[in-house]
N, CA, C and O of each residue as an XYZ file, in Angstrom:
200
protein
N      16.119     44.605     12.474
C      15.511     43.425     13.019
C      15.750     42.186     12.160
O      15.401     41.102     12.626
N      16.357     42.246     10.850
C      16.502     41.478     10.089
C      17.398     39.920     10.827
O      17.077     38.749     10.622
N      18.659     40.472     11.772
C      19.466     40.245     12.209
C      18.764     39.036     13.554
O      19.502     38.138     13.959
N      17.806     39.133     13.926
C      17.053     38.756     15.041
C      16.177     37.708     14.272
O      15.610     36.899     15.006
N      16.021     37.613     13.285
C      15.006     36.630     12.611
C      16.253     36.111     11.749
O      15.743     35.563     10.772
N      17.101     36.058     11.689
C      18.648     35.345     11.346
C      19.166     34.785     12.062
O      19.904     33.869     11.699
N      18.975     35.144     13.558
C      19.365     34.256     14.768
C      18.184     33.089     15.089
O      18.626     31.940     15.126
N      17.149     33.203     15.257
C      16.388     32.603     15.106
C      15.818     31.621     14.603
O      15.296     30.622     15.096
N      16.088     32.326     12.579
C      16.283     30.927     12.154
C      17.495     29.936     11.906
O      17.371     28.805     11.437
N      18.814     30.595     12.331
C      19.920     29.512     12.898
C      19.456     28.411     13.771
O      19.660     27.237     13.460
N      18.865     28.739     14.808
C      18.560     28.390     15.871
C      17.526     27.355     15.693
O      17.574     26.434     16.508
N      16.519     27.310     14.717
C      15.498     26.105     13.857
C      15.842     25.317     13.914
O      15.544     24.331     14.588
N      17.456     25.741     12.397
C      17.501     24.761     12.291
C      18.639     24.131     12.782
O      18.652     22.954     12.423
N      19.558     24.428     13.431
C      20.345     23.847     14.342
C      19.634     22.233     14.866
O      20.033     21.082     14.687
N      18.262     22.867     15.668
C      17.176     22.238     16.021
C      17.147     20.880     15.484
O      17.525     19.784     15.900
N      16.405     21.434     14.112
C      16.269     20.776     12.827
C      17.345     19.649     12.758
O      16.776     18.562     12.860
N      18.509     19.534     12.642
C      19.912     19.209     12.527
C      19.684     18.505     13.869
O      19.166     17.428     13.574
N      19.806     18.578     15.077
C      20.221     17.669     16.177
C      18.655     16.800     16.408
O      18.755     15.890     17.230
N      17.540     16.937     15.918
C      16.177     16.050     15.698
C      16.497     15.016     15.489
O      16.668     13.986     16.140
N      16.663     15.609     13.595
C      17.352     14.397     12.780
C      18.242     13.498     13.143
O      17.884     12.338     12.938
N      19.489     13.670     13.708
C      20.786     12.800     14.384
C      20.091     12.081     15.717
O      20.599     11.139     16.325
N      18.978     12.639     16.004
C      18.317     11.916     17.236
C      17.475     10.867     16.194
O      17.887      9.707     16.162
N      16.795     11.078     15.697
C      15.616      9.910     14.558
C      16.733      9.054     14.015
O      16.586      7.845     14.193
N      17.770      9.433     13.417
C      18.866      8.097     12.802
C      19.207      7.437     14.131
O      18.630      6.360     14.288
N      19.910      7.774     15.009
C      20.799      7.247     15.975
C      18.924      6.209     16.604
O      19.148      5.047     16.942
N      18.100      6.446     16.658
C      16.884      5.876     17.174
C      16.330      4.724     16.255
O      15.941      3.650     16.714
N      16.330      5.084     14.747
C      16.724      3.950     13.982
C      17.716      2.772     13.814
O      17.236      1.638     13.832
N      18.769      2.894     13.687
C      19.767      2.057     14.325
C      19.893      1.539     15.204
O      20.618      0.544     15.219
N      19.141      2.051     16.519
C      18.660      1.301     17.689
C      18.046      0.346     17.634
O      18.302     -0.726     18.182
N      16.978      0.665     16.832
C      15.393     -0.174     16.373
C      15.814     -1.406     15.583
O      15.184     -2.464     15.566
N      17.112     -1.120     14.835
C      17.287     -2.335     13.620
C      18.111     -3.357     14.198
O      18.178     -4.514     13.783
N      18.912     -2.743     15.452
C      19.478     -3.492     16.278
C      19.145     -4.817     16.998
O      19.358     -6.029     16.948
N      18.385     -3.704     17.815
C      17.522     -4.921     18.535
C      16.361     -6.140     18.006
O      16.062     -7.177     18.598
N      15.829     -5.619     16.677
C      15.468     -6.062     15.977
C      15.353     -7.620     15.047
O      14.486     -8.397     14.647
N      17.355     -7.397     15.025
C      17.912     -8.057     14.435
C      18.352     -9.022     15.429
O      18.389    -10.232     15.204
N      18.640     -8.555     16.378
C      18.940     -9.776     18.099
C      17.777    -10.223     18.305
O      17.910    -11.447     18.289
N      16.422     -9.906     18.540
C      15.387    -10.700     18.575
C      15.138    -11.524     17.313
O      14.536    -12.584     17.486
N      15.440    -11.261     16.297
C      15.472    -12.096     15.475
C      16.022    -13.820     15.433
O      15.701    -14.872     14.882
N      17.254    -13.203     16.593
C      18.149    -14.199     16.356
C      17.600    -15.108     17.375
O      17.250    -16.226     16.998
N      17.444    -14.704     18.922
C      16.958    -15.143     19.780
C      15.628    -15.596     18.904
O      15.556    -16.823     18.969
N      15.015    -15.286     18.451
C      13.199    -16.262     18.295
C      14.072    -17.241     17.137
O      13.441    -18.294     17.038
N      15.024    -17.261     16.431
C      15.244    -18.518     15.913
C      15.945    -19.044     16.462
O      15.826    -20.243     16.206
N      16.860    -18.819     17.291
C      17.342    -20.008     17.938
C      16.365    -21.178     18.244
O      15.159    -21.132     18.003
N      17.035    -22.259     18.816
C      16.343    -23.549     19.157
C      15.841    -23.152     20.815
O      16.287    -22.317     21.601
N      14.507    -24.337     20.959
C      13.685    -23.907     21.676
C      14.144    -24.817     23.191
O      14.355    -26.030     23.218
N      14.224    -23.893     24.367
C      14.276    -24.394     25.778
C      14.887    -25.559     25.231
O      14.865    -25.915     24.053
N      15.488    -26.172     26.292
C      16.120    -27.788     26.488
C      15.324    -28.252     27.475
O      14.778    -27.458     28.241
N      15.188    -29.324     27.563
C      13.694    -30.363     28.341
C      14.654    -30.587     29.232
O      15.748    -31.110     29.016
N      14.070    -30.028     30.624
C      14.557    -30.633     32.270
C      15.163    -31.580     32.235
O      14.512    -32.350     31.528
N      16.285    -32.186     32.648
C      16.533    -33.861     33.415
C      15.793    -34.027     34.105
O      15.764    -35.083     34.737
């Protein structure tokens, strides 16, 4: 049975392993957009109607 709790814990952390690459790739998202709203709230404000 050793063999069955060896598959198993492959299988964690495989898990473990594709989480993580999901939390970075979700970070980089976050710093993204982040950084574009940044830019957008400093830009200059509306232009006044004719």
């Amino acid at each position: 049975m050793q063999s069955a709790g060896a598959v198993v814990l492959a299988s964690r952390l495989a898990e473990s392993e594709q989480r993580g690459r999901h939390l970075e790739n979700a970070l980089t998202s976050r710093t993204t957009i982040d950084q574009a709203l940044g830019i957008v709230m400093g830009g200059p404000g509306p232009s006044p109607a004719a």
